[in-house]
C-alpha positions in Angstrom: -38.8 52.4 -48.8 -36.0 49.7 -49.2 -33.4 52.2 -48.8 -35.4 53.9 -45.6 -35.7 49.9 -43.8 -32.1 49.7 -44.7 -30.5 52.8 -42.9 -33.0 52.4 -39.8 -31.5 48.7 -39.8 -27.8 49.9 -38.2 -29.3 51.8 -35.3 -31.4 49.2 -34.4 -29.0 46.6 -34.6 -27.1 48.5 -32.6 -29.3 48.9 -29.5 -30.4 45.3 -29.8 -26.5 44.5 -29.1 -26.0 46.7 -26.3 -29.4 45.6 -24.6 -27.7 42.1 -25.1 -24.4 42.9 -23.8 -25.9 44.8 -20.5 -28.3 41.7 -19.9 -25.6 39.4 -20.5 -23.3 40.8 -17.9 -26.1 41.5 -15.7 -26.6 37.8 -16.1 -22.7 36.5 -15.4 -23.0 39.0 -12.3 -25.7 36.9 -10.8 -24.7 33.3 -11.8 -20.8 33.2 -11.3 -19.0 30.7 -13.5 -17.8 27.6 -11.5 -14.1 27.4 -11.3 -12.1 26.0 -14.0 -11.1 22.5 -13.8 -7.7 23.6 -15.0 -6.0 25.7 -12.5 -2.7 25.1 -11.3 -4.3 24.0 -7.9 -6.0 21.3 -9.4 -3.4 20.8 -12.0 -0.8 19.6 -8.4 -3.6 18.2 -6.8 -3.8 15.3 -10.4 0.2 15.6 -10.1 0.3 14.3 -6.5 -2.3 11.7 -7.1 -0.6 10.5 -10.2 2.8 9.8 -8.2 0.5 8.3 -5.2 -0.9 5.8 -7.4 2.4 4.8 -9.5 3.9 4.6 -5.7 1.4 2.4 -4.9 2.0 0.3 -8.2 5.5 0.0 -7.9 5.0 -0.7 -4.2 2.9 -3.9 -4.8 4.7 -4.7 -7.9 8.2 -5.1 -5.6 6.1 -6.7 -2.6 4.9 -9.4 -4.8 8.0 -9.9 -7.3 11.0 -8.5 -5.5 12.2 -12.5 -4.4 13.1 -12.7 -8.1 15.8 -9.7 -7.9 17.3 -11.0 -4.5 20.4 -13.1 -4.8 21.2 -16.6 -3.6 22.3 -17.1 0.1 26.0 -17.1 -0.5 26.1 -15.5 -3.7 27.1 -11.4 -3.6 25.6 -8.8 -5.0 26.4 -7.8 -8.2 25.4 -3.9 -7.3 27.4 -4.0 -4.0 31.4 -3.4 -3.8 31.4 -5.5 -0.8 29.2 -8.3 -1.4 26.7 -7.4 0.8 23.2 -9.0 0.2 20.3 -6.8 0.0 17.1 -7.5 2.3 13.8 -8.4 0.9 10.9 -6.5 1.7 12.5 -3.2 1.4 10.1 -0.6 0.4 10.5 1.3 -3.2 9.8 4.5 -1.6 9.5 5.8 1.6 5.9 6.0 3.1 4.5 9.4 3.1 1.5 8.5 5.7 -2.1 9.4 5.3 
């Protein structure tokens, strides 16, 4: 009898699987997966807001420190062949708008 439950075993496990499998897809056909959070859409989309914000950082970073790294009034510039002095309030990157 072992022997018997043993062999009828493998044919049933088999149509248990592909009753699973045809469910299963039946299943993904209805309910769609959502779209992967890791496309290369998404993947520009976290670029461009990473180099927005680190704009924005080094924006704010020159607004509020960029007096240290101007030179006396009479004094040239060390980075300038002519000794021109460089303006305050010059922007570390151009603005790209909303």
């Amino acid at each position: 009898m072992g022997d018997i439950l043993l062999a009828l075993s493998i044919p049933v496990l088999t149509f248990a699987s592909g009753i699973y499998a045809a469910c299963d897809c039946w299943w993904r056909r209805r309910h769609p997966v959502p779209p992967s959070p890791y496309t290369r859409h998404a993947a520009r989309r976290a670029e461009q807001d990473l180099l927005t914000r680190a704009e924005g950082i080094i924006d704010r970073a020159y607004a509020s420190l960029g007096g240290l790294y101007d030179s006396p009034p009479g004094m040239p510039h060390p980075a300038t062949e002519e000794g021109g002095h460089v303006t305050a309030g010059a922007s570390a990157s151009p603005d790209r708008g909303p």
